[in-house]
C-alpha positions as CSV (number, residue, x, y, z in Angstrom):
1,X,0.0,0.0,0.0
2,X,3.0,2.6,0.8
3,X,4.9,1.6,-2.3
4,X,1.4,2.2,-4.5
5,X,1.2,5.9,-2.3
6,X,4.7,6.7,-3.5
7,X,4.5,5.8,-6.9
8,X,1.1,7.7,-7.1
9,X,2.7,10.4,-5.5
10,X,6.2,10.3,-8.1
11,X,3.2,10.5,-11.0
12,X,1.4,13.2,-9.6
13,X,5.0,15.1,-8.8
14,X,5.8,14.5,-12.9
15,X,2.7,15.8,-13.8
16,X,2.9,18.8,-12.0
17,X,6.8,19.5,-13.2
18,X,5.8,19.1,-16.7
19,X,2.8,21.8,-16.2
20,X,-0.3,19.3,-16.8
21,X,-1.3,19.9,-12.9
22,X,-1.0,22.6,-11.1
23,X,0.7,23.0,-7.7
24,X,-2.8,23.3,-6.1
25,X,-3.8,20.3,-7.8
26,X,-1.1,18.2,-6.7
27,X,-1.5,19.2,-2.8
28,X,-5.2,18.0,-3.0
29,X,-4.6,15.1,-4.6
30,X,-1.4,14.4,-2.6
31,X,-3.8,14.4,0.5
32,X,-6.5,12.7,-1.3
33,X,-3.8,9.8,-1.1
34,X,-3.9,10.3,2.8
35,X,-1.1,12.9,3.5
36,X,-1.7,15.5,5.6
37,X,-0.7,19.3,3.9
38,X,2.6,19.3,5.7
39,X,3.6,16.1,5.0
40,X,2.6,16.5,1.0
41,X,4.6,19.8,1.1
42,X,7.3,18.2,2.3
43,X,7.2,15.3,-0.4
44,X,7.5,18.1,-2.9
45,X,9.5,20.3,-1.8
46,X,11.8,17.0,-1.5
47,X,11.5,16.2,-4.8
48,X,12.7,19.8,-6.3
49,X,8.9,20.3,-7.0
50,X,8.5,23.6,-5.4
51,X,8.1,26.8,-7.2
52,X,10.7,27.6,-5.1
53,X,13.6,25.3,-5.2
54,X,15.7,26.7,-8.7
55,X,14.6,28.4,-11.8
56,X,12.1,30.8,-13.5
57,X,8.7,30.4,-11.9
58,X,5.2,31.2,-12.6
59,X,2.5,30.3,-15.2
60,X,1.6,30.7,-18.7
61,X,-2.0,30.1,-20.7
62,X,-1.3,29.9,-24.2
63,X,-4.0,29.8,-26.7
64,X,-3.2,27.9,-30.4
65,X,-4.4,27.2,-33.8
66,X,-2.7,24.4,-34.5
67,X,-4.0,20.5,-35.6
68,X,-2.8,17.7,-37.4
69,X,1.1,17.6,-37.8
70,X,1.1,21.5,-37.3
71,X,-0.2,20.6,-34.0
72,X,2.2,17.5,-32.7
73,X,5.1,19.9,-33.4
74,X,3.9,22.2,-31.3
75,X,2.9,19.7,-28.7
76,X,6.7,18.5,-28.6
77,X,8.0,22.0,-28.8
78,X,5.9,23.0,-25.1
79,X,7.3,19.9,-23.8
80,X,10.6,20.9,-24.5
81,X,10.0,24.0,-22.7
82,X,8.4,22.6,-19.6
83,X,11.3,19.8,-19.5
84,X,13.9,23.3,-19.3
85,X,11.3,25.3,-16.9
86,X,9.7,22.8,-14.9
87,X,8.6,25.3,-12.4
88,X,6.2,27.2,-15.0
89,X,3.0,26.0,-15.0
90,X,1.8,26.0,-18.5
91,X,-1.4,25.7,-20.0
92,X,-1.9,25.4,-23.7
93,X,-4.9,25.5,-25.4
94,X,-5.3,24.6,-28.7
95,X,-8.7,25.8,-30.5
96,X,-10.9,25.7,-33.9
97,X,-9.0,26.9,-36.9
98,X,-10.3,30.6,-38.5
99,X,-12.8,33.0,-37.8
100,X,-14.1,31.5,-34.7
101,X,-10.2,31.4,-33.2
102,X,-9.8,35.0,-33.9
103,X,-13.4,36.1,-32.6
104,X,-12.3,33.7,-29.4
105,X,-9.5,36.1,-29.3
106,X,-11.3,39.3,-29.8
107,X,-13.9,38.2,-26.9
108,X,-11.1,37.4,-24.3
109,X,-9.5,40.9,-25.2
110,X,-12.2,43.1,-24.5
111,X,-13.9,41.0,-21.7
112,X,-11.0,40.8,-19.4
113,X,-10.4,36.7,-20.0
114,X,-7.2,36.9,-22.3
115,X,-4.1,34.2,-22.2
116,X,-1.1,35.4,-21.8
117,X,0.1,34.4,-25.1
118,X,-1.3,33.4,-28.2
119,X,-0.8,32.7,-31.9
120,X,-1.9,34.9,-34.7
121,X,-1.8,35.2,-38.2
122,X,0.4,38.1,-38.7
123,X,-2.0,39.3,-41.1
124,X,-4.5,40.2,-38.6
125,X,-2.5,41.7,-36.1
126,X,-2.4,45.5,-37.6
127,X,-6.8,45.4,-37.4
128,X,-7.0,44.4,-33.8
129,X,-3.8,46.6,-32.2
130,X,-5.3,49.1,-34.2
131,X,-8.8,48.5,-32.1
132,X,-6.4,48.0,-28.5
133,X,-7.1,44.3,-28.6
134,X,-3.4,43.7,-28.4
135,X,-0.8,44.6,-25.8
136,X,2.7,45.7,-27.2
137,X,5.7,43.4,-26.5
138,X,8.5,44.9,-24.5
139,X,11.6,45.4,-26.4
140,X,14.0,45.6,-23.1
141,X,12.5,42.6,-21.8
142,X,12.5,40.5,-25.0
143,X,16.0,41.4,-25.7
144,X,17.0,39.7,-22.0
145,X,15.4,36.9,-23.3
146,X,17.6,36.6,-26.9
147,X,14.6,37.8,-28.7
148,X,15.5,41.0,-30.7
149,X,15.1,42.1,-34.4
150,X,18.9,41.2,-35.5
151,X,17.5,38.0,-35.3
152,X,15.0,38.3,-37.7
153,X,14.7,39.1,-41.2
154,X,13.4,42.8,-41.5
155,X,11.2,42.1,-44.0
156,X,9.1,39.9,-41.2
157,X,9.9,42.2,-38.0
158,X,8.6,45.2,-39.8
159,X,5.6,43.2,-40.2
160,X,4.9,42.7,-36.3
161,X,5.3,46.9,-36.0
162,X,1.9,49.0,-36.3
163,X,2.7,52.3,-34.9
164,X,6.5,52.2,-34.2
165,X,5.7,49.6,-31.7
166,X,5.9,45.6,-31.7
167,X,2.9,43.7,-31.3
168,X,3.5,40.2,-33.4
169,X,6.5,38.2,-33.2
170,X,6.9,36.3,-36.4
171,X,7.3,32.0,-35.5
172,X,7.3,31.3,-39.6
173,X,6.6,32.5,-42.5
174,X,4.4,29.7,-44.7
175,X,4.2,30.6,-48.4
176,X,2.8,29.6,-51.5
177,X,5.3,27.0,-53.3
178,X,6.0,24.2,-55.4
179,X,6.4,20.7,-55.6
180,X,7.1,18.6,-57.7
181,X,7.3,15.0,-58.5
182,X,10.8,13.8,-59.1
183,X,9.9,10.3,-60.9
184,X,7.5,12.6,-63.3
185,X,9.7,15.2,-63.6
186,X,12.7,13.1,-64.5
187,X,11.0,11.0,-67.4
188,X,9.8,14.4,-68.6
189,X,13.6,15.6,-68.7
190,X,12.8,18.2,-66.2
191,X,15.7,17.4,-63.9
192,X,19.5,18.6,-64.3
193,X,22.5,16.4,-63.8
194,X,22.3,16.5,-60.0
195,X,18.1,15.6,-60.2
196,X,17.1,19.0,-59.3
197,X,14.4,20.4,-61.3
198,X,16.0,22.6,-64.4
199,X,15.4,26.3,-64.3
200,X,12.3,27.8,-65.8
201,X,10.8,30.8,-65.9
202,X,8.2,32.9,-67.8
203,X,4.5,31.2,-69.0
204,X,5.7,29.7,-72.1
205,X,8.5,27.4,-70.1
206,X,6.5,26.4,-67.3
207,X,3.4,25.6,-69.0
208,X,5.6,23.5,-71.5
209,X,7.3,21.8,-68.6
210,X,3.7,21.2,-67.5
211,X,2.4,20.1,-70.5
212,X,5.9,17.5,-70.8
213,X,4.9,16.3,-67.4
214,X,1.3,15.8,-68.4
215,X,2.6,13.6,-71.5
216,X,3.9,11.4,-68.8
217,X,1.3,11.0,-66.1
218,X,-1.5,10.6,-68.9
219,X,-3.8,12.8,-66.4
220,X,-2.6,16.2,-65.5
221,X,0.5,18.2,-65.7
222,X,-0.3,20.8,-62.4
223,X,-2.9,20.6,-59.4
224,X,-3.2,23.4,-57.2
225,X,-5.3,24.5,-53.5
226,X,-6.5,27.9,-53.8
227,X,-7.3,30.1,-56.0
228,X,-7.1,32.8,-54.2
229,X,-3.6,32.3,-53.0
230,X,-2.7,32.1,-56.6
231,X,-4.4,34.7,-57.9
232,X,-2.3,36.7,-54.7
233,X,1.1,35.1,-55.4
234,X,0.9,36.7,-59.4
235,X,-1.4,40.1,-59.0
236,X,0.5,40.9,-56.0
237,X,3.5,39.3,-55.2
238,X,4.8,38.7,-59.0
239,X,3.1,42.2,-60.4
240,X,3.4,44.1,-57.2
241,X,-0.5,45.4,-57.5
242,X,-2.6,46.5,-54.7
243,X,-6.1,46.4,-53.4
244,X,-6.8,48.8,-51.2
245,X,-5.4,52.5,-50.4
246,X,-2.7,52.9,-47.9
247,X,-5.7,53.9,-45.5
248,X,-7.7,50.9,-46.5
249,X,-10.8,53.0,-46.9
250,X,-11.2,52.6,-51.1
251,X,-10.5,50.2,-53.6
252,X,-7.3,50.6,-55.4
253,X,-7.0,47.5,-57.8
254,X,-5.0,48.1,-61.1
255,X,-7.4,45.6,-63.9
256,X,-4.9,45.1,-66.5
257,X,-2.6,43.7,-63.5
258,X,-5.3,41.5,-62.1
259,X,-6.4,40.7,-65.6
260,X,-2.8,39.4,-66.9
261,X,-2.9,37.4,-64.1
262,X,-6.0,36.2,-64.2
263,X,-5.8,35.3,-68.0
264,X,-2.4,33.5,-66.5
265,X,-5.2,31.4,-64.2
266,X,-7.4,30.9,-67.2
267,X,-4.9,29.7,-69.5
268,X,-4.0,26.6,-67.3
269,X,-7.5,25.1,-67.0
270,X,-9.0,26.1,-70.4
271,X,-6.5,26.9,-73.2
272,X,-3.5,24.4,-72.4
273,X,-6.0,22.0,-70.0
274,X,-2.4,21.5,-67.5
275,X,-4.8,21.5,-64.4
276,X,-8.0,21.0,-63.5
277,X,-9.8,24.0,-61.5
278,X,-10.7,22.0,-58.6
279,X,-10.6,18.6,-57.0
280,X,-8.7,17.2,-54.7
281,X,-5.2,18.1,-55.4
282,X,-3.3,16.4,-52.4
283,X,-4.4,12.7,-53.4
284,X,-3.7,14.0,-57.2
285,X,0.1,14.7,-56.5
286,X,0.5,12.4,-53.4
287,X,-0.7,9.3,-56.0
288,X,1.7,10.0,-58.8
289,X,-1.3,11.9,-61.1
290,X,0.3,14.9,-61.6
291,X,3.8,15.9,-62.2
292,X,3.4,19.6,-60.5
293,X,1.7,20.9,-57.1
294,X,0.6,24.7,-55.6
295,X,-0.1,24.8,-52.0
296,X,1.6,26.0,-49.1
297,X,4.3,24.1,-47.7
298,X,2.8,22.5,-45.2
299,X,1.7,19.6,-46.9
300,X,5.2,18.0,-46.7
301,X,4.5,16.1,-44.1
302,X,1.8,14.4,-46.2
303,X,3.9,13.4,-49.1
304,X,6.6,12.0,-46.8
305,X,4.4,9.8,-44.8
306,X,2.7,8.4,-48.6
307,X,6.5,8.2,-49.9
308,X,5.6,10.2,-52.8
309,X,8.9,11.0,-54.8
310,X,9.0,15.1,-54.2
311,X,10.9,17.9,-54.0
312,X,10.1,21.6,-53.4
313,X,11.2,24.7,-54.8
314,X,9.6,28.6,-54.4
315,X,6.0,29.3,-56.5
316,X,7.9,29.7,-59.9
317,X,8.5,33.4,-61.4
318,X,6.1,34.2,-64.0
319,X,6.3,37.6,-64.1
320,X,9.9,38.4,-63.3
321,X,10.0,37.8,-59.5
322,X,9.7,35.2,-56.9
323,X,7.2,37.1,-54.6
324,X,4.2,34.8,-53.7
325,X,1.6,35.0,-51.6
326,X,2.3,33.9,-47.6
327,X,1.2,34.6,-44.2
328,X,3.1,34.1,-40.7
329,X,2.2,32.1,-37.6
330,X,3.1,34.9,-34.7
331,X,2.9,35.3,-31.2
332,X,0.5,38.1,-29.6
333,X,-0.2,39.5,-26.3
334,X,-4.2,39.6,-26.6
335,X,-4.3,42.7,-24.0
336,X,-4.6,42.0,-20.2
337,X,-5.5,44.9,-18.0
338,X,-2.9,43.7,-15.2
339,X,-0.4,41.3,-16.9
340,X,1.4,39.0,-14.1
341,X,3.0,36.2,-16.0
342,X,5.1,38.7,-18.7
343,X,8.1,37.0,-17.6
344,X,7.3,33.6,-17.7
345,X,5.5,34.1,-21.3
346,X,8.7,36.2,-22.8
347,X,10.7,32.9,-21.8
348,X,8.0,30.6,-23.4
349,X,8.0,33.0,-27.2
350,X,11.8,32.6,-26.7
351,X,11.9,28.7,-25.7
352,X,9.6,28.0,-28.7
353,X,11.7,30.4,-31.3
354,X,14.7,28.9,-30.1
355,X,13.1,24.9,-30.7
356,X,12.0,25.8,-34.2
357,X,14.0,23.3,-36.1
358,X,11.1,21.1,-34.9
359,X,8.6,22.9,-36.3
360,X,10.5,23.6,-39.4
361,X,10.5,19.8,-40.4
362,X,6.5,20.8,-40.8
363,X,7.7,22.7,-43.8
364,X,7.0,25.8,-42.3
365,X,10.1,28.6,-42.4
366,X,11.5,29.4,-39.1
367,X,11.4,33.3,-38.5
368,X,14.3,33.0,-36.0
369,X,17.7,33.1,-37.8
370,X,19.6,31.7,-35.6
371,X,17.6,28.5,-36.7
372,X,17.0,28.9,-40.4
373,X,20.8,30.0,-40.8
374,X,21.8,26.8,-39.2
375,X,23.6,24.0,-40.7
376,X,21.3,21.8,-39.2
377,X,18.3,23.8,-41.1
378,X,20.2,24.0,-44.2
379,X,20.7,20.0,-44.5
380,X,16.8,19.7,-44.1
381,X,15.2,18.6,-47.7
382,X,13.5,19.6,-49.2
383,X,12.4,21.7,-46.3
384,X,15.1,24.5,-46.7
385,X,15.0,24.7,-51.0
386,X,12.5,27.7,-50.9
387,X,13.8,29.4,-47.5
388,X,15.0,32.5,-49.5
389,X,11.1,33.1,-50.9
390,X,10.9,34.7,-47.0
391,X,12.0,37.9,-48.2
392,X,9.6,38.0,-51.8
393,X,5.9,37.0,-49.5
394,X,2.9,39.1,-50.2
395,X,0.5,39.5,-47.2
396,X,-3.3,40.2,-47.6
397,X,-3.9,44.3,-46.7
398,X,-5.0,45.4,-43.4
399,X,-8.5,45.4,-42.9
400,X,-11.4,43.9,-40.7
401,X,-12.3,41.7,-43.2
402,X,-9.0,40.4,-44.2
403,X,-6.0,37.9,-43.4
404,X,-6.1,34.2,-43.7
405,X,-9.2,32.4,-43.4
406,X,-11.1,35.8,-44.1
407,X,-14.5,36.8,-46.0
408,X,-11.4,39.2,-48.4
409,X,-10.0,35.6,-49.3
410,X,-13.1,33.6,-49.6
411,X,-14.7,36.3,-52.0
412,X,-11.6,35.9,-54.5
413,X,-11.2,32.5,-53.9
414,X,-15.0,32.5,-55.2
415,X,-14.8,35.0,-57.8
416,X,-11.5,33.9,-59.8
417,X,-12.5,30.0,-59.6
418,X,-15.6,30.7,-61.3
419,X,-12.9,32.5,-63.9
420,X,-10.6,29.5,-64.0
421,X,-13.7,26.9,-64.3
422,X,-15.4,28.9,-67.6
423,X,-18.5,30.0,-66.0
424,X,-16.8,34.0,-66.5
425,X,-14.6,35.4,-68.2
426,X,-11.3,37.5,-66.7
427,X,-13.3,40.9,-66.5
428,X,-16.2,39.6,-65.0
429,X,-14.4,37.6,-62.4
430,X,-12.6,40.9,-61.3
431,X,-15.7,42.9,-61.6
432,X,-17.3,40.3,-58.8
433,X,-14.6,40.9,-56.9
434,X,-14.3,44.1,-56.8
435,X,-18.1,44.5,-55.7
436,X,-18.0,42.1,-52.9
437,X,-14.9,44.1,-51.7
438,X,-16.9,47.0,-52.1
439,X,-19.4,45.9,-50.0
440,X,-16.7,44.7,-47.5
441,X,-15.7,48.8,-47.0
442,X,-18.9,49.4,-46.7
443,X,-19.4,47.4,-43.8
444,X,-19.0,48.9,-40.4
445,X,-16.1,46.9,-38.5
446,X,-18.6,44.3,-35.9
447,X,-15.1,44.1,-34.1
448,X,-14.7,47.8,-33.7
């Protein structure tokens, strides 16, 4: 009976050092088990348990997007850091994926219930500073931490500032890109001497290397997820055009941008037939069907675990750059009237940047250098082939209604399909879009 106490007791002590129970939780548990409070205390302050005994102490709540592989990484990466700071109690919470994440967010800002940390798609973060839903991160603290902007590529810090002041720290950047299949690819004599895929550039080379890869898989040459993030990665990332005014109060699309690209779109499903404008483009590429892929780079994981012969490169310059469309995974302060744990949760955004070769192996881009300037990093394939694109990614502009998983994307993604699919031509694709956008400006903010 003693021996069953103490290893009930030595499971409770492990769960509490590795934050899933609290230090409250353990004492009434521990005298659930027939200790008294003095004699439980003593068990744990025995073990090194305390608060008190060495190290950084306190708690942090943490509030996540992340599922599927996205969401084991990040599982591993909080038990790395409660393994180095057992004595901060952390609890993470991982919740639903787009809007109703970010209204979750929105609610526990303005009602007083906020984490102390949480996750954002950069491209959100200038609405709801702007709106005080956000606290700004302190530089002087951060920088005691290792956390400070030589560490990070301007081009991504910059994108955390609204007002001179920091209020998103970039994890990753995750952009547009492409993979292909290397089996395809090399019976299409796509691949050089060393079986990387041969340089090509401009719509007549790629959609002839699509159309050679196309002779060989007898179904299609390309497959692609979003139009939206396509249309993005050519109108404004390859063309540099815009959509709004710098004030983001009027529309301030240039058409014969947005029509090149979308007659770009339109060629690929109905002149040269490469790609189909929908279906399901993972089990397409993962099966061997298709010789190219569009998607983000998160899908990596995927094609690994199927053993699909791949490799990645950046979204492929059509229009004389590499810019493509992306977003970033960043940490936020959601704002807290009195913040208590600031300490504790700078050590957790620098514990997490610091462990990002995990996440990286996701396919994501690791913001902090340190990491993607690593050996370590560089020697991850194909993981590391379209690191450089960090500096080319086009974000969506700041507005209520915009940023990943928004009612801007999902009226382009809409519009520009029904362009790629026949059912409208290029103009009056744009001319759908550019009404529903409309109507988005005319919409009072319902977070404001």
């Amino acid at each position: 009976m003693i021996s069953q106490r103490q290893e009930a007791l030595g499971q409770l002590e492990n769960q509490m050092r590795t934050g899933r129970i609290t230090r409250r939780s353990f004492m009434a548990r521990a005298t659930a088990l027939g200790l008294s409070a003095g004699a439980a205390l003593a068990f744990l302050e025995g073990c090194g348990g305390s608060p008190s005994a060495s190290g950084p102490s306190g708690s942090v709540t943490y509030w996540n997007l992340f599922g599927g592989g996205d969401g084991v990484r990040m599982v591993q990466m909080q038990d790395d850091f409660t393994k180095q700071y057992p004595n901060i109690n952390l609890k993470a919470v991982t919740l639903a994926w787009g809007q109703p994440y970010y209204t979750k967010v929105a609610m526990s800002a303005a009602g007083g219930r906020a984490p102390d940390v949480g996750i954002s798609h950069i491209s959100r973060v200038a609405t709801y500073a702007q709106i005080g839903f956000l606290d700004a991160f302190d530089l002087n603290e951060l920088a005691k931490v290792g956390i400070t902007e030589d560490k990070f590529l301007p081009e991504l810090w910059q994108k955390g500032l609204y007002n001179n002041k920091l209020y998103a720290i970039p994890l990753d950047t995750h952009p547009f890109v492409m993979y292909y299949n290397t089996d395809v690819c090399k019976k299409a004599d796509l691949l050089d001497a060393d079986g990387n895929l041969k340089p090509m550039q401009g719509p007549d080379e790629l959609i002839a290397a699509f159309k050679a890869a196309q002779k060989v898989t007898g179904y299609w040459g390309l497959v692609f997820l979003s139009t939206w993030r396509l249309f993005n990665a050519l109108y404004a990332g390859q063309l540099k055009g815009t959509y709004l005014t710098p004030d983001s109060k009027e529309i301030n699309i240039d058409d014969d941008k947005a029509l090149k690209a979308l007659d770009l779109m339109a060629d690929l499903t109905l002149k040269s037939k490469v790609c189909p404008p929908i279906g399901d483009s993972v089990a397409t590429f993962g099966s061997g069907r298709s010789g190219f892929y569009w998607n983000g780079e998160w899908e990596v994981s995927t094609f690994i675990t199927q053993k699909t012969p791949f490799s990645m490169v950046p979204f492929p310059n059509f229009f004389g750059s590499l810019g493509t469309h992306a977003d970033l995974h960043s940490f936020i302060l959601p704002h807290q009237d009195n913040p208590q744990n600031r300490d504790a949760t700078y050590l957790f955004i620098s514990s997490l940047l610091k462990d990002s070769y995990v996440w990286a192996q996701g396919g994501h881009i690791p913001a902090y250098l340190p990491v993607t300037e690593s050996e370590q990093y560089k020697q991850l394939k194909p993981q590391s082939n379209y690191a450089g694109v960090a500096k080319e990614v086009v974000l969506d502009p700041p507005a209520w209604f915009s940023g990943s998983g928004s009612q801007f994307e999902s009226q382009g993604e809409a519009a520009f399909l029904a362009v790629m699919s026949g059912q409208m031509t290029g103009k009056e694709g744009l001319q759908q879009f550019k009404k529903a956008l409309q109507k988005l400006l005319d919409t009072p903010s319902p977070v404001i």
